[in-house]
C-alpha positions, 0 to 999 in steps of 0.5 A, spaced: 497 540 511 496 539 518 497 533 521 494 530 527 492 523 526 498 521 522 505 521 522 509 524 516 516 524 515 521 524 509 529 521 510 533 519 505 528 518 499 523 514 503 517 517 505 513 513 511 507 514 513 504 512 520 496 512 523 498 515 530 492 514 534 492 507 537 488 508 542 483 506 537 487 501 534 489 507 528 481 506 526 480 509 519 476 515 520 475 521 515 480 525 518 485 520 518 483 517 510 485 526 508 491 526 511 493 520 509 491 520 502 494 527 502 500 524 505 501 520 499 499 526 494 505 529 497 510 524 495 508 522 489 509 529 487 516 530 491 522 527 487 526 526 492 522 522 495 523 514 492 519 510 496 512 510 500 512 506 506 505 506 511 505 503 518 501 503 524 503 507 531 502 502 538 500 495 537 496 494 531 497 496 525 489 498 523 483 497 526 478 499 520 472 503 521 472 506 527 466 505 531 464 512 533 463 513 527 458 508 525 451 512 527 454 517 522 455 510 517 447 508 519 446 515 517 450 514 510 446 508 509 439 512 508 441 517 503 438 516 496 441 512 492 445 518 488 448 521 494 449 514 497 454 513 491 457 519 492 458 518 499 461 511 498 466 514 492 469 521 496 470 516 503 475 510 503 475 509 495 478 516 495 483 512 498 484 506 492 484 511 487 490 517 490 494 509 492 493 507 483 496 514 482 502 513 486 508 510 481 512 509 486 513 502 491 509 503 496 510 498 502 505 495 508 509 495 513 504 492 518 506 491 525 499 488 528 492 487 527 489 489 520 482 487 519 475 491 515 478 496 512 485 496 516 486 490 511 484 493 505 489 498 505 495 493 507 492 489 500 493 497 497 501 496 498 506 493 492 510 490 498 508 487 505 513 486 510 509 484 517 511 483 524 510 476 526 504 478 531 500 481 525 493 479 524 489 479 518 482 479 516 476 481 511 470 481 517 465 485 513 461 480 512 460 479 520 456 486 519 452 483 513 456 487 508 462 487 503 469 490 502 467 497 499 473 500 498 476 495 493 478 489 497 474 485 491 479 487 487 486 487 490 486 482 494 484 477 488 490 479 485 494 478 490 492 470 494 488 468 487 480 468 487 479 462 492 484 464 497 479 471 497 472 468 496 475 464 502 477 469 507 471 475 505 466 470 504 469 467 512 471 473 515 475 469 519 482 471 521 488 469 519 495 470 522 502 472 520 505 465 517 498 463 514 499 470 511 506 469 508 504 461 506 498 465 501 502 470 499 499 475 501 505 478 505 512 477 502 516 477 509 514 475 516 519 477 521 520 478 529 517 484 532 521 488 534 525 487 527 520 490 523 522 497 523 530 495 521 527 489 516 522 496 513 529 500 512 532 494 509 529 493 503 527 501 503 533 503 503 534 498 497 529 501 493 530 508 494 538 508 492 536 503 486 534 506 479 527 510 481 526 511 472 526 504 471 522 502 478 516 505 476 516 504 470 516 496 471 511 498 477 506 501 471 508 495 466 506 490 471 500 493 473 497 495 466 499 488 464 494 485 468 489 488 464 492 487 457 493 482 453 500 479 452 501 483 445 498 490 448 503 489 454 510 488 450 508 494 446 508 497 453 515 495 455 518 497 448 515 504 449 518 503 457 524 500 454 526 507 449 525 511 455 529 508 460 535 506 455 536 514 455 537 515 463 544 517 466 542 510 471 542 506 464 550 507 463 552 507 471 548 500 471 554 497 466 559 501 468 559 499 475 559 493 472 565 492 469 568 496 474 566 492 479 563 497 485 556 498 486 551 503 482 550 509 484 543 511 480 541 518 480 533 517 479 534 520 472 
């Protein structure tokens, strides 16, 4: 596939993923979201590929919807009740749905703004690493509307239930450090070390054990919907996979040899 409203590059087992038009503050549009998910259909299916990583190009990371699209938005809205349905599923929850497939870490590297559905994508992430001059915020509200594309139900998972009834019933801002007390980011750092503290932890993942990462991946995920007896059977049957990778023995080989693993993703 062409792209023409992000950058897509693959190096050293990482992929990145970059919203290249900052002249509209990398706003969400259909173009974008197609090549986007593409992009990420792309690296879950290349197998050198270990980690995924989205940032955005210029001085935010995304602005959510874009504003010349919002006639074709009013538009939507009138359909019947069956197109509107159809509509809402083929748009930014296509995105959700491609980002629930995707077994590998999958890293924010938010390196400004990120507001409506800009925020809702970062919320999308495993990881969030954020420029010390990123913002965020839920502002559906202010519209009269709701988080469509699944902010209800990642961003609750990530700061707990009254952290997310308070931003998206606000639809205030909060900053960078606000965003790092909640828990919503993991690491704020000056902005311009943000692309080597990307690199950084990248590098880690995608020299680490790509078996056992994505399947603790899948175990966590799966685990916030089952019960403690359903999830340890999860992890036993993960476990005997596991045990059966080259990367299993070069873990305690090194160990005992005092050097660094060096894993093989099989």
């Amino acid at each position: 596939m062409e792209f023409n409203e992000i950058l897509y590059t693959k190096e050293g087992g990482i992929a990145t993923i970059t919203l290249n038009r900052p002249e509209t503050l990398n706003a969400l549009g259909p173009g974008m979201l197609e090549e986007w998910i593409a992009a990420l259909e792309d690296a879950g299916d290349d197998d050198e590929v270990r980690v995924v990583v989205v940032t955005g190009a210029g001085r935010a990371f995304c602005a959510g919807a874009n504003p010349r699209a919002l006639d074709h938005l009013r538009q939507k809205q009138a359909e019947p009740r069956p197109r509107r349905l159809e509509s809402l599923e083929r748009g930014a929850q296509s995105m959700a749905r491609a980002v629930t497939k995707l077994t590998k870490p999958y890293i924010g590297s938010v390196n400004g703004a990120a507001v409506g559905g800009g925020m809702d994508m970062v919320s999308m992430c495993d990881i969030r690493i954020a420029s010390e001059r990123a913002k965020f915020g839920m502002v559906f509200v202010r519209m009269g509307v709701i988080p469509a594309s699944g902010g209800c139900y990642f961003l609750p998972r990530i700061v707990g239930v009254a952290n997310a009834c308070d931003l998206i019933w606000t639809g205030r801002i909060m900053d960078a450090q606000e965003a790092l007390r909640m828990g919503y980011v993991s690491r704020v750092v000056p902005h311009d070390e943000l692309p080597a503290a990307t690199k950084e932890l990248t590098s880690q993942l995608a020299k680490g054990p790509a078996v056992a990462i994505q399947l603790v991946k899948r175990l966590i995920y799966r685990g916030l919907e089952l019960d403690i007896v359903k999830s340890l059977e999860d992890h036993n049957t993960a476990m005997l996979i596991v045990e059966r990778t080259e990367d299993a023995k070069e873990g305690p080989r090194a160990w005992v040899e005092k050097r660094e693993p060096i894993f093989k993703g099989r």
